[in-house]
ChimeraX commands (.cxc) that place a marker at each C-alpha (Angstrom):
marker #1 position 91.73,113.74,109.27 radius 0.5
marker #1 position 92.39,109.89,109.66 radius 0.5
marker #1 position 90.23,106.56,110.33 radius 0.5
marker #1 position 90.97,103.24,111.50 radius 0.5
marker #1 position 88.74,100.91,109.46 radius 0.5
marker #1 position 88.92,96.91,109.67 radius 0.5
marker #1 position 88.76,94.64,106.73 radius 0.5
marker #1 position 90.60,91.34,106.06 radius 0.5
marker #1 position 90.70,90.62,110.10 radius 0.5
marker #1 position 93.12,93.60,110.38 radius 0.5
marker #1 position 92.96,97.14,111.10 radius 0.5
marker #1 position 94.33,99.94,109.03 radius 0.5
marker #1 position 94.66,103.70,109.76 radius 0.5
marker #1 position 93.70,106.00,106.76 radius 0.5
marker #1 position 94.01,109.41,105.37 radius 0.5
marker #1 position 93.05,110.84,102.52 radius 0.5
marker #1 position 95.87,110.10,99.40 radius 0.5
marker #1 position 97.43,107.40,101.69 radius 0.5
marker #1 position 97.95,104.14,99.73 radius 0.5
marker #1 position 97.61,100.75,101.62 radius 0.5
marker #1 position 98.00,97.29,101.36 radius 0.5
marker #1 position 95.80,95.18,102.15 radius 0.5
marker #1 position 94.64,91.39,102.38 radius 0.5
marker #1 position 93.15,90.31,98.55 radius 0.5
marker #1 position 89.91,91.83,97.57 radius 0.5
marker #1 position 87.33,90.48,95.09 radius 0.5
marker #1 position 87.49,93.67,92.84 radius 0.5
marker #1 position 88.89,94.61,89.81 radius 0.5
marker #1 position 91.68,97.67,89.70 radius 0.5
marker #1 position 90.06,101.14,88.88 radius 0.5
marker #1 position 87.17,100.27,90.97 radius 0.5
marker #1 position 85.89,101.79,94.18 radius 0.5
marker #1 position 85.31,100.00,97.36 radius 0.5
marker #1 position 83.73,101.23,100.06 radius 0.5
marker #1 position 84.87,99.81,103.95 radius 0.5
marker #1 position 82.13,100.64,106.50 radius 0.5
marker #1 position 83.84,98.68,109.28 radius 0.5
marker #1 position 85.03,102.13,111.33 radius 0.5
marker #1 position 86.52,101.52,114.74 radius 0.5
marker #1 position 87.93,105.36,114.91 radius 0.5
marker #1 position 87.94,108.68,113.18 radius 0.5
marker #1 position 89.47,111.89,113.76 radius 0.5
marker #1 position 87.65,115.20,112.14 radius 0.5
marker #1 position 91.14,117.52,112.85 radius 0.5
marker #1 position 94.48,116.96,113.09 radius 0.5
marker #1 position 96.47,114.42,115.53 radius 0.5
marker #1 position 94.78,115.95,118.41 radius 0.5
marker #1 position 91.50,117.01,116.85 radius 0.5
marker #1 position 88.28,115.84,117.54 radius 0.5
marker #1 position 87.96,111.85,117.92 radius 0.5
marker #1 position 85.26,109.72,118.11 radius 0.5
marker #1 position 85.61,105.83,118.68 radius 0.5
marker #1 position 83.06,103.31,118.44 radius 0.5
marker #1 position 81.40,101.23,120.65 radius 0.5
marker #1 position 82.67,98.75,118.79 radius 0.5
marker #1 position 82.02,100.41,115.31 radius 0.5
marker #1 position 81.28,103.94,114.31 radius 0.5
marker #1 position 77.45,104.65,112.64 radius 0.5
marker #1 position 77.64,105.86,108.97 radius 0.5
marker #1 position 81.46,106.34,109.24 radius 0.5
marker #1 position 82.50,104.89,105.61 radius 0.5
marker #1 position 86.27,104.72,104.06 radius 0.5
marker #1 position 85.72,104.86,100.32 radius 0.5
marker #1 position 89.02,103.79,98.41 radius 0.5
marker #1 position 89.82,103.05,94.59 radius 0.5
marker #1 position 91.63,99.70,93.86 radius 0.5
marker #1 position 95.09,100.36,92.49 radius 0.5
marker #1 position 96.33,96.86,92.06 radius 0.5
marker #1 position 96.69,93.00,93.07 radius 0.5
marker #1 position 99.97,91.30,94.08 radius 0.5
marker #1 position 102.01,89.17,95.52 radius 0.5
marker #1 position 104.38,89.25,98.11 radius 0.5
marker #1 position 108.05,87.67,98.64 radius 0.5
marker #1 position 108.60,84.54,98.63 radius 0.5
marker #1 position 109.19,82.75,101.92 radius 0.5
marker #1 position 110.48,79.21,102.33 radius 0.5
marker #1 position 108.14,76.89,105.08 radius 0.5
marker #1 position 110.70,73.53,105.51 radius 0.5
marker #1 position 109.76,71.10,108.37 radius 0.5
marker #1 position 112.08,68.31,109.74 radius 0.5
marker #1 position 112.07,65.67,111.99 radius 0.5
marker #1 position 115.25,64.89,113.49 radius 0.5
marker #1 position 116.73,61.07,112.84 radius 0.5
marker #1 position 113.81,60.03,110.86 radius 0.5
marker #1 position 114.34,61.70,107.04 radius 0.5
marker #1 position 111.31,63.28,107.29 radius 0.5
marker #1 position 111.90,66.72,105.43 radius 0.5
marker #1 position 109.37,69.14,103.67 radius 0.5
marker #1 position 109.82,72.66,101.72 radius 0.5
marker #1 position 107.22,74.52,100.72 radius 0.5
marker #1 position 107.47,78.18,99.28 radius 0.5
marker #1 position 104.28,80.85,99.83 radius 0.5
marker #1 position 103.73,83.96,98.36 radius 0.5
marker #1 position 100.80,86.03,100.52 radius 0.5
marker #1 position 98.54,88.05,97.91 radius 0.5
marker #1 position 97.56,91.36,98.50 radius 0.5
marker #1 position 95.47,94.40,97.67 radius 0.5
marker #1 position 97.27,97.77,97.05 radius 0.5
marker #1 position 94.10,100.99,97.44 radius 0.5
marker #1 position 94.55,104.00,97.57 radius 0.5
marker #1 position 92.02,106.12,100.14 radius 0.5
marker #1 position 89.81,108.71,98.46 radius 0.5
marker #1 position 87.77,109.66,101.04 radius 0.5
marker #1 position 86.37,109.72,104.50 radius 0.5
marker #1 position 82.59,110.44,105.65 radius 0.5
marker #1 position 81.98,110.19,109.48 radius 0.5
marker link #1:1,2 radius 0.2
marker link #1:2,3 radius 0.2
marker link #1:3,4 radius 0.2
marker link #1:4,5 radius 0.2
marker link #1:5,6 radius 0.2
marker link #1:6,7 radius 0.2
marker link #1:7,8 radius 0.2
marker link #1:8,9 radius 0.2
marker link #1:9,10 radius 0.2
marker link #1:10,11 radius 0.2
marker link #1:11,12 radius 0.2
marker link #1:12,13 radius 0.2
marker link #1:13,14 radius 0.2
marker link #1:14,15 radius 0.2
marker link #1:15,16 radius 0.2
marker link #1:16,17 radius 0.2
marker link #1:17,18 radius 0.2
marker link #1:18,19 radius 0.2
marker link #1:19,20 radius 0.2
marker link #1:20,21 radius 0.2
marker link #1:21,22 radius 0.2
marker link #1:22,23 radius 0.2
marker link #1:23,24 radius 0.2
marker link #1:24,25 radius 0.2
marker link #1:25,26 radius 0.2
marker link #1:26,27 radius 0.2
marker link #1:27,28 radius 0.2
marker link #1:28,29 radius 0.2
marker link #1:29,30 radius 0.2
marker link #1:30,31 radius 0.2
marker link #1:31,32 radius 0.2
marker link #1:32,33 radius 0.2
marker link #1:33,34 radius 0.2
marker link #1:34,35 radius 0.2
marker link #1:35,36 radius 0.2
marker link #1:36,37 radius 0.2
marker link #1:37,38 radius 0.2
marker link #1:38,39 radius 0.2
marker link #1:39,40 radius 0.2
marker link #1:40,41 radius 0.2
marker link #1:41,42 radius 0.2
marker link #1:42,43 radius 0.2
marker link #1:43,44 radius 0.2
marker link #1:44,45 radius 0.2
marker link #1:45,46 radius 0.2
marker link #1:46,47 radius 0.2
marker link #1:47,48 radius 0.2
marker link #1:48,49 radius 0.2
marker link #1:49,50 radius 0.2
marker link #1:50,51 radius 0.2
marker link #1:51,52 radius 0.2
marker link #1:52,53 radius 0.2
marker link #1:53,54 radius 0.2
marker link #1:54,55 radius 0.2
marker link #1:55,56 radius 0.2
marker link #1:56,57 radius 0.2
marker link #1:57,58 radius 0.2
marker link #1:58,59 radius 0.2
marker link #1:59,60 radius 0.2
marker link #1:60,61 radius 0.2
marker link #1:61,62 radius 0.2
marker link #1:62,63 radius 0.2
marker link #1:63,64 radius 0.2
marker link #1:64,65 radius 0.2
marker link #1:65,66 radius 0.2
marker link #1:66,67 radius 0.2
marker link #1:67,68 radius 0.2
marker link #1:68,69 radius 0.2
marker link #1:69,70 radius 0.2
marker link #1:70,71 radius 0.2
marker link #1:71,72 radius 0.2
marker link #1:72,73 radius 0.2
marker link #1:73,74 radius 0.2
marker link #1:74,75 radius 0.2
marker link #1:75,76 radius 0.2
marker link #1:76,77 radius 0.2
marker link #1:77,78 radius 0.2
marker link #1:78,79 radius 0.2
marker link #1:79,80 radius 0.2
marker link #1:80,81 radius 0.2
marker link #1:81,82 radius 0.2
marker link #1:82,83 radius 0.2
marker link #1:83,84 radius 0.2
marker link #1:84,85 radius 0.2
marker link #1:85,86 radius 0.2
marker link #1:86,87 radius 0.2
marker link #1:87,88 radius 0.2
marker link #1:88,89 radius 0.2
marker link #1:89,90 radius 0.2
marker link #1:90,91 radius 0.2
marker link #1:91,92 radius 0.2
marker link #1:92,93 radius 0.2
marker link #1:93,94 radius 0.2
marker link #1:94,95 radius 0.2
marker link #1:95,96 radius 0.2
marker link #1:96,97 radius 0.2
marker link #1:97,98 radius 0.2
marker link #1:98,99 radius 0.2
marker link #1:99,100 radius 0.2
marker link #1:100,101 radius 0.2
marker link #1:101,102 radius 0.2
marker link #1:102,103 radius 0.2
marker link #1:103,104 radius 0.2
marker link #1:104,105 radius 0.2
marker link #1:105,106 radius 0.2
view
């Protein structure tokens, strides 16, 4: 059994026990968030029955429990103009949402 749910702008595929991450939620850890933005479930296996949405799937829900919040690596953003001195460096460090998928009802 798997779904592809949207949240964030992006799509993830879930199955039950999978952990994820994901862009930052507003929740604390230990709580459970429900995503109800389905695009595609499957009831068996790889080949088992699927139904996709037209664009979203009625009453399919994801329900997930928040694990943690973090960051991600550092990356460097440095911008230069050639022959002019005109240099910038910036670092960025993307946060993210870690669940872990509990459950899904289609």
């Amino acid at each position: 059994m798997f779904a592809v749910f949207r949240t964030g702008g992006k799509q993830f595929r879930a199955e039950p026990g999978a952990t994820l991450l994901i862009p930052t939620l507003d929740a604390e850890p230990g709580t459970t968030v429900t995503f109800e933005e389905v695009l595609l479930a499957s009831e068996g296996g790889e080949e088992g029955d699927v139904s996709v949405g037209a664009p979203l799937l009625e009453g399919a829900t994801v329900t997930a429990e928040v694990v943690a919040h973090d960051r991600t690596k550092k990356i460097t953003v440095f911008k230069r103009k050639r022959r002019k001195g005109y240099r910038r460096k910036q670092g960025h460090r993307q946060g993210f949402t870690v669940v872990r998928v509990a459950d899904i009802a289609v």
